[in-house]
C-alpha positions as CSV (number, residue, x, y, z in Angstrom):
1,X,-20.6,-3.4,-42.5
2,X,-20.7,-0.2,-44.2
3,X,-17.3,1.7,-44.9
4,X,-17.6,4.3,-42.9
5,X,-18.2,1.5,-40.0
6,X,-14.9,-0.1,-41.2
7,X,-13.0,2.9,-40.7
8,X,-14.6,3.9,-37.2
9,X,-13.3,0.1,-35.9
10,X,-9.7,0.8,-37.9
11,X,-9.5,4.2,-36.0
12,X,-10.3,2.2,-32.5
13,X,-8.1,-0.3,-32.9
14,X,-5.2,1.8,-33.4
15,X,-5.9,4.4,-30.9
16,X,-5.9,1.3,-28.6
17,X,-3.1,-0.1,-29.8
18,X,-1.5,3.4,-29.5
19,X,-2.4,3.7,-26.0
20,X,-1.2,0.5,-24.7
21,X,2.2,0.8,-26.8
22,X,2.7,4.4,-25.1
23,X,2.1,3.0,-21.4
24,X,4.4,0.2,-22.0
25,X,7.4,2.3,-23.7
26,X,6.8,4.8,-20.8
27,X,7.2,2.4,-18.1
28,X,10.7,1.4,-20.1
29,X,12.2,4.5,-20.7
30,X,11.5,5.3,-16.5
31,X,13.1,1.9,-15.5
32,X,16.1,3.0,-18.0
33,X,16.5,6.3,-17.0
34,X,16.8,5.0,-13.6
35,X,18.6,2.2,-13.7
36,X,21.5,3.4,-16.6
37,X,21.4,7.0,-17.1
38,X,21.1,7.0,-13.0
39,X,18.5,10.2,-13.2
40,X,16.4,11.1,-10.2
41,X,13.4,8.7,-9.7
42,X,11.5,12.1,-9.3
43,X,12.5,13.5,-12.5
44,X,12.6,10.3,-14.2
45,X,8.8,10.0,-13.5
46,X,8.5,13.2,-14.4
47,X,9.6,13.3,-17.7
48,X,7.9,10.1,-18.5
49,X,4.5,10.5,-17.4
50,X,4.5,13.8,-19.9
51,X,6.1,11.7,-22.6
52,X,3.7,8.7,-22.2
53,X,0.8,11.4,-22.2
54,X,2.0,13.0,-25.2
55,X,2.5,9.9,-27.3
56,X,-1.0,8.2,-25.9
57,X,-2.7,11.6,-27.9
58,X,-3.5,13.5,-24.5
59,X,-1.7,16.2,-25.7
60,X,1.5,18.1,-23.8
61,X,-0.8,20.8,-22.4
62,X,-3.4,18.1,-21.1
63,X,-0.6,16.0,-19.8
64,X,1.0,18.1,-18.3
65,X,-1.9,19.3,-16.5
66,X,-2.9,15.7,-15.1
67,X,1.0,15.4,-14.0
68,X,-0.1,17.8,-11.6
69,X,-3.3,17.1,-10.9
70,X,-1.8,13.4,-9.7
71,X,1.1,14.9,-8.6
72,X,-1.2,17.1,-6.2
73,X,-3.6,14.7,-5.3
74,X,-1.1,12.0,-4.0
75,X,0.5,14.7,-1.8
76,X,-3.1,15.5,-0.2
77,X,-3.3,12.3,0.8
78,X,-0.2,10.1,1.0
79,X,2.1,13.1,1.3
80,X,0.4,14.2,4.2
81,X,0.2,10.9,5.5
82,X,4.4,10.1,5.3
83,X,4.8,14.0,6.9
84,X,2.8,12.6,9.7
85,X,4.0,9.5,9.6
86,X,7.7,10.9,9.9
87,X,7.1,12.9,12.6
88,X,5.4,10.3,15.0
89,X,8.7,8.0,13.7
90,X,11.3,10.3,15.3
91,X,9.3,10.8,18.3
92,X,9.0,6.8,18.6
93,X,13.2,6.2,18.2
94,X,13.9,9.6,19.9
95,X,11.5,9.2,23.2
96,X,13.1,5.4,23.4
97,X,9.7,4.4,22.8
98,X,10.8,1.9,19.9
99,X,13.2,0.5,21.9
100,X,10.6,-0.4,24.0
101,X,8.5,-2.3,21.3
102,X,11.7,-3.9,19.6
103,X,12.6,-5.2,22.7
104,X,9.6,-6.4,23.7
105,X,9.6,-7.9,19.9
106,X,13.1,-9.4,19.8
107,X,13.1,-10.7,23.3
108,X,10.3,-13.0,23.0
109,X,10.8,-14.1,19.7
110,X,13.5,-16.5,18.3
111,X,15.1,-15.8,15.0
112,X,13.0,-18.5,13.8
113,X,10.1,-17.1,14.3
114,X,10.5,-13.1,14.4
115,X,9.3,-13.2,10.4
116,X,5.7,-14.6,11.9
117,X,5.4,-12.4,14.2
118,X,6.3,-9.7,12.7
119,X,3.7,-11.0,9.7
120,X,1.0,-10.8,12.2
121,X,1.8,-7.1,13.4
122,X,1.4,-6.3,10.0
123,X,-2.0,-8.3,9.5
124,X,-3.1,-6.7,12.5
125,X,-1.9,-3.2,12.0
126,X,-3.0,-3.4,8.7
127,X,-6.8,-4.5,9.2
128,X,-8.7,-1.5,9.5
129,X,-5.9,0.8,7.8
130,X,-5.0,1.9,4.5
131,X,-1.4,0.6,3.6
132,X,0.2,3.7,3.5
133,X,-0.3,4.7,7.0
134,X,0.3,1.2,8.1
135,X,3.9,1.4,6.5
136,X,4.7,4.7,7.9
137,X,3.7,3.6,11.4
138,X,5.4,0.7,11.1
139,X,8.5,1.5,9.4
140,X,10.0,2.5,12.6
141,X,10.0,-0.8,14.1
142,X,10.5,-3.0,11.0
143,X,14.3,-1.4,10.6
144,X,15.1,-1.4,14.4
145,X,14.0,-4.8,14.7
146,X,15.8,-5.9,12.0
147,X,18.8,-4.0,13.0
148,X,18.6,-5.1,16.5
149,X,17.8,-8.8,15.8
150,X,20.7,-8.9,13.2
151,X,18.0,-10.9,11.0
152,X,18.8,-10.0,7.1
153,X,16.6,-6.5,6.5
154,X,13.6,-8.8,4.3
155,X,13.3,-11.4,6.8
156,X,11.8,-8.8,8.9
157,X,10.5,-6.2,5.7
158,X,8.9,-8.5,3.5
159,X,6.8,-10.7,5.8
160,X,5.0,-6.9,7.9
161,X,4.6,-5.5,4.2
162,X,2.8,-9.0,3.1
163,X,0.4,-8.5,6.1
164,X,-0.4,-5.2,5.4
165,X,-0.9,-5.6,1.8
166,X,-2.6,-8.6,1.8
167,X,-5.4,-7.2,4.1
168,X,-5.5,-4.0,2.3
169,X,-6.7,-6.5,-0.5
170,X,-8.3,-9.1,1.1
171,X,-10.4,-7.9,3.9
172,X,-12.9,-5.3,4.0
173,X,-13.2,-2.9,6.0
174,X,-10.5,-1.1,3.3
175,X,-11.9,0.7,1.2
176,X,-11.2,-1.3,-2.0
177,X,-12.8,-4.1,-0.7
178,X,-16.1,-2.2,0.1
179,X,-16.4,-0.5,-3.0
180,X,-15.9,-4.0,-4.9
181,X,-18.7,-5.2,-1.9
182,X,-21.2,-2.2,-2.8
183,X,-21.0,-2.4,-6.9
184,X,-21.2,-6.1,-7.2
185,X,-24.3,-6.5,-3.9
186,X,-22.1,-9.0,-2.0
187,X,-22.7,-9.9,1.6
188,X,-20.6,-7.9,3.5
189,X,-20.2,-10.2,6.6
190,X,-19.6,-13.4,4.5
191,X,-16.7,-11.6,2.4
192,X,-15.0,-10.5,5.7
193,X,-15.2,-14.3,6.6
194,X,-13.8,-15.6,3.2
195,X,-11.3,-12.9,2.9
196,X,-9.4,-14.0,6.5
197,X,-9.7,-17.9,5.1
198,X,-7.7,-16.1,2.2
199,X,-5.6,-13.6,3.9
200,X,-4.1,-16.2,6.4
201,X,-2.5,-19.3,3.7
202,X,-1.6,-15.6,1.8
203,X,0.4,-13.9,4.3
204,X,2.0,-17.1,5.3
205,X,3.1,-17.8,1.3
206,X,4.2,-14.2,0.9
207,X,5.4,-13.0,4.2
208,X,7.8,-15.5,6.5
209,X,8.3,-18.3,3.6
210,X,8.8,-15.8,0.5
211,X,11.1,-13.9,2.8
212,X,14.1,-16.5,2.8
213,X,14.5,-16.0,-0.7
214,X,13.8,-12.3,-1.0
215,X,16.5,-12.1,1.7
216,X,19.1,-14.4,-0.2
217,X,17.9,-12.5,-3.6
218,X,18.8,-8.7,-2.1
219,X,21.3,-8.6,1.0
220,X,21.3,-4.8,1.9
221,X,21.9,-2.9,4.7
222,X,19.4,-1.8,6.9
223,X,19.2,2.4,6.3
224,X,20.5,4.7,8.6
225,X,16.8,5.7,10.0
226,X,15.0,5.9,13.3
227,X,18.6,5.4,15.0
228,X,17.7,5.3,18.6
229,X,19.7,6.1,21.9
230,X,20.4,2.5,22.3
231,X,21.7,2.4,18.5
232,X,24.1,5.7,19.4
233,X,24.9,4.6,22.9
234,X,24.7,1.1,23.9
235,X,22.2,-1.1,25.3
236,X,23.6,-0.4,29.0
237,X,23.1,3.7,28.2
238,X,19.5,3.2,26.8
239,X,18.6,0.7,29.3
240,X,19.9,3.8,32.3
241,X,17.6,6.6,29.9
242,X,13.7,6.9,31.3
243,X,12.1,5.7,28.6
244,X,8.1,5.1,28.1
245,X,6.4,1.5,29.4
246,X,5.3,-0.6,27.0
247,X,1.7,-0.5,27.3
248,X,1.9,3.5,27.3
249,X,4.0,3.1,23.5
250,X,1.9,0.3,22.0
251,X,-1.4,2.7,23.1
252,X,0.0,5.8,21.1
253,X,0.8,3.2,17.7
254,X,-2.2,2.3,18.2
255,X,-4.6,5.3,18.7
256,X,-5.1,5.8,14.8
257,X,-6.0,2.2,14.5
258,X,-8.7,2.4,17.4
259,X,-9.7,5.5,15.0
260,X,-10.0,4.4,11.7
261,X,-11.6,1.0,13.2
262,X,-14.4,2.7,15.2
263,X,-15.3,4.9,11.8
264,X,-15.3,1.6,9.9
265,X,-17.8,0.2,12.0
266,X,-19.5,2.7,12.1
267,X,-19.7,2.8,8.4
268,X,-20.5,-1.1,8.2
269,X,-23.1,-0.8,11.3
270,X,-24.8,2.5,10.6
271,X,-24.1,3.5,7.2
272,X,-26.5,6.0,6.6
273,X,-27.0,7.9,9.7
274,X,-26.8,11.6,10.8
275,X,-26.4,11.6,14.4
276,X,-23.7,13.4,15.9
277,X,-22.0,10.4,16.8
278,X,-21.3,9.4,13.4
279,X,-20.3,12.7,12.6
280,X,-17.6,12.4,14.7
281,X,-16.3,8.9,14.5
282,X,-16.3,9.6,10.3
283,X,-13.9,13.0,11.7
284,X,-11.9,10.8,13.9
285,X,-11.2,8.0,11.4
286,X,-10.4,9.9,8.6
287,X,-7.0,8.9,8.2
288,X,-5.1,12.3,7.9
289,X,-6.9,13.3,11.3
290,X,-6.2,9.6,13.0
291,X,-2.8,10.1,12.0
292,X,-2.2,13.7,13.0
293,X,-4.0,12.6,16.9
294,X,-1.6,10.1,16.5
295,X,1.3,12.7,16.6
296,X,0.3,14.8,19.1
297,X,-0.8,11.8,21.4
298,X,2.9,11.1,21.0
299,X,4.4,14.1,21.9
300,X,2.5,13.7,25.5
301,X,2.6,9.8,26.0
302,X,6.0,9.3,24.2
303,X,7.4,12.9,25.1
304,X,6.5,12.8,28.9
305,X,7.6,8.4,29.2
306,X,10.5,9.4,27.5
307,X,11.6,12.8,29.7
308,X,11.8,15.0,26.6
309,X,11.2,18.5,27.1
310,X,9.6,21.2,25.4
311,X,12.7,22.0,23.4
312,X,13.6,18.3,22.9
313,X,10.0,17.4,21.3
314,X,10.5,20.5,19.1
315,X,13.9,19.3,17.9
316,X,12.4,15.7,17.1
317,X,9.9,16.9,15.0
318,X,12.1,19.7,12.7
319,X,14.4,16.8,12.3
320,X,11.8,14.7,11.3
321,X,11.0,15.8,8.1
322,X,14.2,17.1,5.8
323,X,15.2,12.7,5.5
324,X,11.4,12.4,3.7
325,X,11.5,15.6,1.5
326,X,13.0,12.9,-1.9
327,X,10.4,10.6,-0.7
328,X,7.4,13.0,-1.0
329,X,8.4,14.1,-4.3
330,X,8.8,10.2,-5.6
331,X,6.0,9.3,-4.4
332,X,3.9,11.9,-5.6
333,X,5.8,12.1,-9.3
334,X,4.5,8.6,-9.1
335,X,0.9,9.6,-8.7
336,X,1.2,11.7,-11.7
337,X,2.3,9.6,-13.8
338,X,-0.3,6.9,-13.1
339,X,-2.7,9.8,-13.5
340,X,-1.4,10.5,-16.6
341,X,-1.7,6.7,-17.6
342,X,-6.0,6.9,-16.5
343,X,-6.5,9.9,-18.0
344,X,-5.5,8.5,-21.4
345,X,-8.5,6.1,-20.9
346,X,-6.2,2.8,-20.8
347,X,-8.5,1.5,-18.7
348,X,-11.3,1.7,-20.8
349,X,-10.0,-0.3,-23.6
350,X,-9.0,-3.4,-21.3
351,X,-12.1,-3.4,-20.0
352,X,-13.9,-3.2,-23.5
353,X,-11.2,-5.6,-24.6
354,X,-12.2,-8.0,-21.6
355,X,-15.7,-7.9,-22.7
356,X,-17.4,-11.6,-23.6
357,X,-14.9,-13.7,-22.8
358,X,-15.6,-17.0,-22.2
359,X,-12.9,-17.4,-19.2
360,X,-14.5,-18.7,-15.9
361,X,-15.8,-16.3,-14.1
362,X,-13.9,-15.5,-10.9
363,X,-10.4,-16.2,-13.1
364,X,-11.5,-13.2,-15.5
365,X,-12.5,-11.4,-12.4
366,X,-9.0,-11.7,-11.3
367,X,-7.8,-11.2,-14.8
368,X,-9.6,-7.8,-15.4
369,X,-8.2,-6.2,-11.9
370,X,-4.5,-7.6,-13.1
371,X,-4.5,-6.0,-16.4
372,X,-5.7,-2.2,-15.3
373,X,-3.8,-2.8,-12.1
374,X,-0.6,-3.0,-14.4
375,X,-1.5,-0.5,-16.8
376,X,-2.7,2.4,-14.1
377,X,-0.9,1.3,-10.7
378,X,-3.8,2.3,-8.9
379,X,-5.3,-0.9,-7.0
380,X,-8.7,1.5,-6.5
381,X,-9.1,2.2,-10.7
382,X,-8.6,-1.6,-11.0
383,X,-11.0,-3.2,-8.3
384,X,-13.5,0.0,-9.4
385,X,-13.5,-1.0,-13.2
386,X,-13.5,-4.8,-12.8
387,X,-16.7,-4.5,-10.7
388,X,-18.2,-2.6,-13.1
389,X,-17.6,-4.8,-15.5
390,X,-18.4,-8.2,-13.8
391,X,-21.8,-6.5,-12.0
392,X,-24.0,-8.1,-14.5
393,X,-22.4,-11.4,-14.2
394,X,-22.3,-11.2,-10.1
395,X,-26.2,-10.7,-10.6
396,X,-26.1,-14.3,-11.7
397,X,-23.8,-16.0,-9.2
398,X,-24.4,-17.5,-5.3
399,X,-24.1,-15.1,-2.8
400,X,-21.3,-17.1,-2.0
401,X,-19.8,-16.8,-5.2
402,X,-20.4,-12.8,-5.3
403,X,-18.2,-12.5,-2.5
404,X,-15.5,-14.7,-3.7
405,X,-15.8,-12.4,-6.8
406,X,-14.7,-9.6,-4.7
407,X,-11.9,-11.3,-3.3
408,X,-10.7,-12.5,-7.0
409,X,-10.7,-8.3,-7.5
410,X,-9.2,-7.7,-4.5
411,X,-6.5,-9.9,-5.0
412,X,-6.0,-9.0,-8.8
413,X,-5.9,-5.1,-7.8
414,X,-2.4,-5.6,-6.1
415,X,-0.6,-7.8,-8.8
416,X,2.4,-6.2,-10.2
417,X,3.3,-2.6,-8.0
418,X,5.8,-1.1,-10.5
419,X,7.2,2.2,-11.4
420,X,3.5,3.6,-12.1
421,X,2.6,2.8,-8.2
422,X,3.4,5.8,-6.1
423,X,3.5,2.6,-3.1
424,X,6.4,1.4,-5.4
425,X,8.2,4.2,-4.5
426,X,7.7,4.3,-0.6
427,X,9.1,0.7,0.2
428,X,11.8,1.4,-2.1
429,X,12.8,4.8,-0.6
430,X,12.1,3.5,3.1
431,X,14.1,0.2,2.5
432,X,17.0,2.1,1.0
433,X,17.1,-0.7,-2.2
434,X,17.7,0.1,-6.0
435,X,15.0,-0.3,-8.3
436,X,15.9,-3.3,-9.6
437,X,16.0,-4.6,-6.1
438,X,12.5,-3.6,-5.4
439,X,11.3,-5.3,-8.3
440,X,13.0,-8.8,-6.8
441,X,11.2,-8.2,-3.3
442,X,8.4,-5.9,-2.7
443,X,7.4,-6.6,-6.3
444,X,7.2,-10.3,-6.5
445,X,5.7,-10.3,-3.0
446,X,2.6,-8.2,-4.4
447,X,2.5,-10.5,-7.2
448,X,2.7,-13.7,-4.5
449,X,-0.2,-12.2,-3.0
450,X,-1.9,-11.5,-5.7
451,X,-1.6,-15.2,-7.2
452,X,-2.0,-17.3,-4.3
453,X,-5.4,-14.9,-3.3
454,X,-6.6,-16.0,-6.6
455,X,-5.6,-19.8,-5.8
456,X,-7.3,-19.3,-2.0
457,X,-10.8,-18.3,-4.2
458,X,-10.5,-20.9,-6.5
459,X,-10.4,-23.6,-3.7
460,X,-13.0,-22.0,-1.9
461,X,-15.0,-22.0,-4.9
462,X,-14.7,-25.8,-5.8
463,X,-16.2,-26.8,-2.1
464,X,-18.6,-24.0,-1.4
């Protein structure tokens, strides 16, 4: 190797090494500014995702610049989603709507087994949609049921947020799992098969059983949101209030679900036509437009069943949105930041890093999704990149096998949520926990999923 080649690999090395050192004293100095100096989490992430940028070679101009790029990008999507999100909340709790539901809930489930059910409302809330609107629909009922149940707040959090996550990994129609379907040419139908025989052992291990020690790990108090009539009142003066039937509330939670399904299959059925049909059901389930229907399906099924006027609903909704504003900016701080973190290229050198390995194949699938997952925060850069990656291989594997690939990604892509995860943020400012708690709970239970997913594949593999 000539010296000129010598130096070009030195140069590599270190800018790699430079890199990965910068993303890991970022994350660091957030978790410390946080925790000891007791900064804002918004200015925290702020200040780090520039700093990281900066000391990774992107410049301060550049990182600055793809602060707000993230920052602006997560607020198009998510932001819009929690505004929404908040809105339909305060309509549920203020129209007695909730109340409904967490009745329903409560009174035909035990203490014992609340945590299932509730693990299966997020399962099936969480099927067709992407997590973020899934939390913000279900938020609502995952704090009155816990508050009404008297359950500890993670008995009842932790098992609806391991159902929602573990589909959002697990089982296509999301849009992680597609994407990992369409680069590596696996059978669609089969991986939806294989990723429910995953999903379920997942959710159990995750949700209901992780959930006893989560709750005995961090004892909190559930927040002060969504407090309904019954809450300020009494269950005598909620139960003497009109409120809407149960059948009218479950049909407004679950109009952006119908949405987003119907475009999904329409996607999976019909992918490349033009009719107008199409046309619309890709309009109806986009997720911003499901979930803005979803509001004003609200203000006439939850309004009218709930005897809210005109002046009532408008007082819901202005109220609505002032408790979210520290969430918004979190969450989309966070989205900087991990723009900041893929804009430096860290993902790159994993993946040239990864590269030849002689690990078995659906472990290093796994393995590739963890390590950009971790470094990034973005599930969608990880499951992206490790299909790229393992394409060539896949070419060489069982159908089968492909699709079990794309659940090893799927289930790699969610290991770890951390300060560089703008969902991070979400649970933590919804749950009303410290960071430290969040790592104990929402972040183990990501990693629970993301290990026993891997162990689901593994024994799939060995008989099929």
């Amino acid at each position: 190797m000539s010296t000129a080649s010598l130096l070009a690999a030195a140069d590599s090395a270190g800018h790699d090494t430079r890199l990965i050192t910068a993303a890991v004293v970022g994350v660091a100095v957030i978790i410390a500014l946080i925790t000891w100096l007791k900064l804002h989490p918004f200015l925290a992430l702020s200040i780090g995702a520039v700093g990281v940028g900066i000391a990774a070679g992107l410049g301060a101009q550049d990182s600055v610049k793809s602060f707000v790029e993230g920052f602006g990008a997560t607020m198009g999507s998510v932001g819009i989603l929690i505004g929404f999100g908040a809105m339909f909340g305060k309509l549920l709790a203020d129209s007695g709507g909730a109340d409904r539901v967490v009745d329903t809930l409560v009174g035909r489930a035990g203490p014992r087994t609340l945590p299932w059910m509730m693990a299966l409302v997020g399962a099936v809330i969480g099927l067709p949609m992407f997590f973020e609107i899934g939390l913000v629909l279900l938020m609502p009922v995952i704090i009155l049921v816990a508050r009404r149940s008297g359950l500890p707040l993670m008995r009842i959090a932790i098992p609806t947020l391991a159902g929602l996550s573990a589909m959002h990994g697990l089982v296509p129609p999301h849009p992680g799992p597609l994407v990992a379907v369409a680069a590596l040419n696996a059978n669609l139908g089969l991986t939806l098969a294989l990723g429910v025989v995953v999903a379920i052992p997942t959710v159990i291990v995750s949700g209901p059983l992780f959930s006893k020690l989560a709750a005995r790990w961090v004892d909190v108090p559930v927040p002060e949101l969504y407090v309904t009539t019954e809450d300020k009142e009494g269950a005598e003066a909620a139960a003497a209030r009109r409120r809407p039937g149960f059948a009218t509330t479950l049909a407004a939670i679950l109009l952006p679900v119908v949405l987003m399904l119907g475009k999904a299959i329409a996607d999976v059925v019909a992918p490349d036509s033009e009719g107008w049909i199409k046309a619309l059901l890709d309009f109806l389930g986009t997720p911003v437009v499901a979930l803005g229907l979803a509001v004003l399906a609200g203000m006439v099924l939850l309004g009218r069943g709930g005897g809210m006027d005109r002046n009532a609903l408008a007082a819901s909704l202005e109220s609505s949105l002032p408790p979210i504003a520290g969430i918004l900016l979190i969450v989309g701080a966070g989205g900087g930041f991990k723009q900041v973190l893929i804009d430096t290229g860290i993902a790159d050198v994993i993946a040239e890093a990864i590269k030849g390995s002689a690990l078995p194949v659906l472990f290093l699938a796994w393995l590739v999704a963890v390590l950009i997952r971790v470094a990034t925060g973005s599930a969608t850069v990880a499951t992206v990149t490790a299909s790229g990656i393992l394409a060539p291989v896949a070419a060489e594997l069982t159908s089968t096998h492909v699709s079990l690939m794309v659940l090893a990604i799927g289930s790699g892509s969610l290991f770890l949520s951390h300060v560089n995860d703008a969902g991070f943020w979400l649970v933590k400012e919804y749950l009303g926990v410290t960071v430290v708690q969040n790592l104990k709970t929402w972040t183990v239970m990501e990693c629970i999923i993301s290990v026993t997913g891997l162990a689901g594949v593994l024994a799939l593999s060995a008989f099929i």
